[in-house]
Each structure stands twice: as C-alpha cells, then as structure tokens.
C-alpha positions in Angstrom: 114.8 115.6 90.5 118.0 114.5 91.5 121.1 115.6 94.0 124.4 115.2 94.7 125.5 112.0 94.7 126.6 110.2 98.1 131.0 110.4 97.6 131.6 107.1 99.4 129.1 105.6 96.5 129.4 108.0 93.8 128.6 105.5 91.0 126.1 103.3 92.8 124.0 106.4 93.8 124.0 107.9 90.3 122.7 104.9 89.4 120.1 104.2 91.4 119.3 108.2 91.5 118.4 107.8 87.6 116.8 104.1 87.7 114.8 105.2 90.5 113.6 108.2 88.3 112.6 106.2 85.5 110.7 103.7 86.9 108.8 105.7 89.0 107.9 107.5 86.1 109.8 111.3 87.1 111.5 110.6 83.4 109.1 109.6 81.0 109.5 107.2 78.0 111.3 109.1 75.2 112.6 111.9 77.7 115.9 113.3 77.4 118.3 113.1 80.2 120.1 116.5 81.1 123.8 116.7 79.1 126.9 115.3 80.7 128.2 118.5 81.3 125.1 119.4 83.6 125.2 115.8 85.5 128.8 115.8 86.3 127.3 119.3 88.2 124.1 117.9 89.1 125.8 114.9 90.7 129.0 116.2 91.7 131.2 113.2 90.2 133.7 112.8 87.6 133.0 112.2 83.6 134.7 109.4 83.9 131.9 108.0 86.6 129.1 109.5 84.8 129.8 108.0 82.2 130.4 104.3 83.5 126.7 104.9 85.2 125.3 105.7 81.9 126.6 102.7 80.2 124.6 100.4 83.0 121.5 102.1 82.9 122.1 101.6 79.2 123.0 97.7 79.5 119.7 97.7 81.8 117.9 98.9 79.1 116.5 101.8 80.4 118.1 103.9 78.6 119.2 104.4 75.2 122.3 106.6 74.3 123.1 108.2 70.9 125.5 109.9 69.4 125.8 113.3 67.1 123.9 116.6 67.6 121.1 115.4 69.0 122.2 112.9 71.1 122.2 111.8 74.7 120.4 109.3 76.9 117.2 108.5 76.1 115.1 107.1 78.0 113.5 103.9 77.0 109.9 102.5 77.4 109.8 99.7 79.8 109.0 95.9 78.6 109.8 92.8 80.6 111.9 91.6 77.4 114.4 95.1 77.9 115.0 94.4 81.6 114.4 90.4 81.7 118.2 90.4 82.8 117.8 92.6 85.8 114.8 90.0 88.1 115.4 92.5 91.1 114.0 95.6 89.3 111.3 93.9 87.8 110.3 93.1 91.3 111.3 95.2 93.2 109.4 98.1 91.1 106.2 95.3 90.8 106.3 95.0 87.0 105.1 91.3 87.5 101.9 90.7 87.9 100.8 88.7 90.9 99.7 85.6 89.1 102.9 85.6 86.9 105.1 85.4 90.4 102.7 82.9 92.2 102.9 81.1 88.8 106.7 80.9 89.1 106.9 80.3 92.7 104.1 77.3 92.4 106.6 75.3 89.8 109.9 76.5 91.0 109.6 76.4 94.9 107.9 73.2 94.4 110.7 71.3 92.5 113.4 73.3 95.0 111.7 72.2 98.2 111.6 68.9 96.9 115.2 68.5 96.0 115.9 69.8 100.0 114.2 66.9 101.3 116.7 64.7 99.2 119.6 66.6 100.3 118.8 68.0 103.5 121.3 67.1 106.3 120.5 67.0 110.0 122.4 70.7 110.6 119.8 71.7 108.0 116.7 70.2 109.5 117.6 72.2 112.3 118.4 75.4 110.8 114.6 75.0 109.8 113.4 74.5 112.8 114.9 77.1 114.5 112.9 78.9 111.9 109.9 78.0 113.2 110.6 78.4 116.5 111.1 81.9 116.3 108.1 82.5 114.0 106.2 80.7 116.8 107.6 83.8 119.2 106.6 86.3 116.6 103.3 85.0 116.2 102.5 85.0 120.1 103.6 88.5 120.5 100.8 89.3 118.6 100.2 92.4 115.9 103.7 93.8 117.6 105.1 90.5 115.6 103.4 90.1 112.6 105.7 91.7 110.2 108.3 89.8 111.7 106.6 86.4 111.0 106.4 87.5 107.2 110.1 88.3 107.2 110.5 84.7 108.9 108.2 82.8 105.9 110.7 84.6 103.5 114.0 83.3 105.5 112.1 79.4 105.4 111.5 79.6 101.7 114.9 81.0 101.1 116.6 77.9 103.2 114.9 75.4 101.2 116.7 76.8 98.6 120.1 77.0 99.8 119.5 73.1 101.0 118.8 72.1 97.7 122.0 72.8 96.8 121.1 74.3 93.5 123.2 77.8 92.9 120.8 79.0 90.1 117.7 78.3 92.0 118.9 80.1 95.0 120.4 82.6 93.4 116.9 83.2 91.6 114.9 83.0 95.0 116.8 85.1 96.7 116.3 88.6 94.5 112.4 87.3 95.2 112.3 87.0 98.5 114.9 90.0 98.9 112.0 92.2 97.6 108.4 90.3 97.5 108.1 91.7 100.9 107.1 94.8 98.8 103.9 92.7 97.2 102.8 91.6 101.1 103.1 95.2 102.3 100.6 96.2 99.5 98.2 93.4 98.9 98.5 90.7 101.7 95.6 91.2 104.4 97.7 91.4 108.2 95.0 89.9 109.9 95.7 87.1 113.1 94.0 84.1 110.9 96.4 84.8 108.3 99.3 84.8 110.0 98.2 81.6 112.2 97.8 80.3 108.7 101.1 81.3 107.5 102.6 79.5 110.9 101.1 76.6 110.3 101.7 75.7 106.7 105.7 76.3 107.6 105.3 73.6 110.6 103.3 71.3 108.0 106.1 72.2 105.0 109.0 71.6 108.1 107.8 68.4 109.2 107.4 66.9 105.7 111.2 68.2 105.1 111.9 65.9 108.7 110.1 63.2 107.7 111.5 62.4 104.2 108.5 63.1 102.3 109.4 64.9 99.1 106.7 64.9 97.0 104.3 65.9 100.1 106.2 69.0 100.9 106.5 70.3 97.6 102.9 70.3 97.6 102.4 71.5 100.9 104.4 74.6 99.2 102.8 74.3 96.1 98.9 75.1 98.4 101.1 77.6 100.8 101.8 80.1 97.7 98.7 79.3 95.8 96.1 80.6 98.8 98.7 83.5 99.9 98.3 84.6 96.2 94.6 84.3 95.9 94.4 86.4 98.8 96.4 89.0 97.8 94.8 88.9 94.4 91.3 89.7 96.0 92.8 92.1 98.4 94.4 94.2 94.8 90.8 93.4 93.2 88.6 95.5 96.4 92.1 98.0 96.3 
C-alpha cells in the first residue's frame, strides 16, 4: 500500500501517502495503521518525522491515535464536520456534492465579483482582458484547446477575487478553483456549444467589470455557475 517516502519531502510524502490511502478508501474506517516501528521501515524516515505526520493526519481528523496496549492510529470515518478545516481535501477528494459547491459559488462569487467592479483598477481591467484574449485563442484552436479554455474560466474567476481585495475570499476561491477542475473532468460535457458558451459568458461577465456595472456582473456570474452546474448535474444523473 505504501513506499518509501521521497527524501527531499520525507514528511510531506508520508503524509499525503496515508491521506491518500484513506480517502480512497485503501484504509477503511476503524482500520489500524501498521506500528511505528514498521512505518519508520515502511517509509524509510525518522521517528521523529513519523511521528510529526501522524499528529497532522490526526489534526485533519482522519485519524485518531491512542495510547496503551492497544493503541495506534486509527483511522477515523469521514464527515464534513471532521475535515471542515481542510476545504482542499474536501474538494479535491469530491466530498461536496455538486449542488452544495454551485450553492456556495452562486452567493460567494456573486458578492466577490461584485466588490471587483468597485475596486477594480485599470491594470486590473486589463489583466482580465488579457484573459479573454487568450481564451478566445484556445477556443479557435478547437478540441486541441478546450481544456485550456476551462483552465482559463478558472484563472477569470480567481482574478475577480484577488481584485476584490478581500484575503479570505480569495484565499477561499483559490483551494476551489485549484481543484474543481477535478468536478469538470468528470461531469462537465466537452462539447464546442459549451465551451462557446463558457467564452461568452466571461466576455459578458468582463465587460460588465469595464463598464461599472456591479450588480449586472454579479449576476451575469450568478447565471454562469448556475447553468455550468445544471449541466454537470444531468451529465452525473445519465453517468
């Protein structure tokens, strides 16, 4: 189940070896880890490392470790209110449900995009514009392009956030957009309309930004995540 652990990242990889274990279900609610002694082996790294590793997983509530004769780590079942500190595994392992993200985008992008047409600066409108230029290249080259275009809707969203000048909000966007990409690989259809559609809701949710118009772009973003979603909810409904 697991190796040695990379030396130049001997803690992160330990880490992620076991997390990535757990959640993909290769350790089991209420399983038993193997004993320090066999880690430090397993994993090649220190007690002192293994440890320290432990204690994280531990803090990220996926595991549980006690004391005595019959101790060890335990491994914990899973519940958003165990890991409700850690937004990057929740989605990065898709253990929120479509409707509960497009939910939270809906209100929060909303409010964010709005606040960037208040504080947006001309170097800002541009940065967003240069956006769209180059999802207009992606979107001409065709298929080849596509998953370019999606990477570029991600890098737009994520920009209204950092010109709304709000560290909590973009802080909270960017573990989203740093791994929704997993939810589009699995549920959003790649087909030419919806990318064209994609395009053209940024242009729309752009211009708005240009033109002052607060409470029409956060709509315009508001419609953009609510249709993406309903399409990727039909496409995990026929799935």
């Amino acid at each position: 189940m697991f190796r040695k652990a990379k030396q130049n990242r001997i803690f992160e990889d330990v880490v992620d070896q076991i997390q990535d274990a757990v959640l993909e279900g290769r350790l089991p609610a209420g399983s038993r880890l193997p004993s320090e002694r066999e880690l430090q082996e397993i994993f090649n790294a220190s007690r002192g490392t293994l440890r320290e590793a432990l204690r994280v997983l531990e803090q990220k509530g996926l595991i549980s470790i006690k004391t005595g004769a019959k101790g060890g780590a335990i491994v914990n079942t899973l519940n958003t209110d165990q890991i409700s500190a850690s937004l990057d595994i929740l989605i990065r392992y898709q253990r929120v449900a479509l409707s509960d993200l497009a939910e939270f985008r809906e209100g929060v992008e909303s409010i964010v995009t709005a606040l960037a047409v208040k504080r947006a600066q001309k170097e800002d409108i541009e940065k967003l514009k240069q956006i769209i230029g180059q999802a207009k290249i992606r979107l001409e080259e065709g298929e080849a392009g596509w998953k370019a275009l999606l990477q570029l809707d991600n890098q737009l969203h994520f920009t209204l956030a950092a010109i709304a000048r709000n560290p909590i909000y973009e802080s909270i966007l960017k573990t989203i957009y740093d791994n929704i990409h997993r939810y589009f690989e699995k549920f959003l259809p790649l087909k030419e309309e919806v990318l064209k559609g994609i395009y053209q809701d940024l242009c729309d949710i752009v211009q708005a930004v240009e033109e002052g118009e607060a409470g029409k772009a956060g709509q315009l973003v508001r419609d953009h995540v609510y249709r993406f979603n309903c399409m990727m909810e039909e496409n995990a409904r026929k799935g």
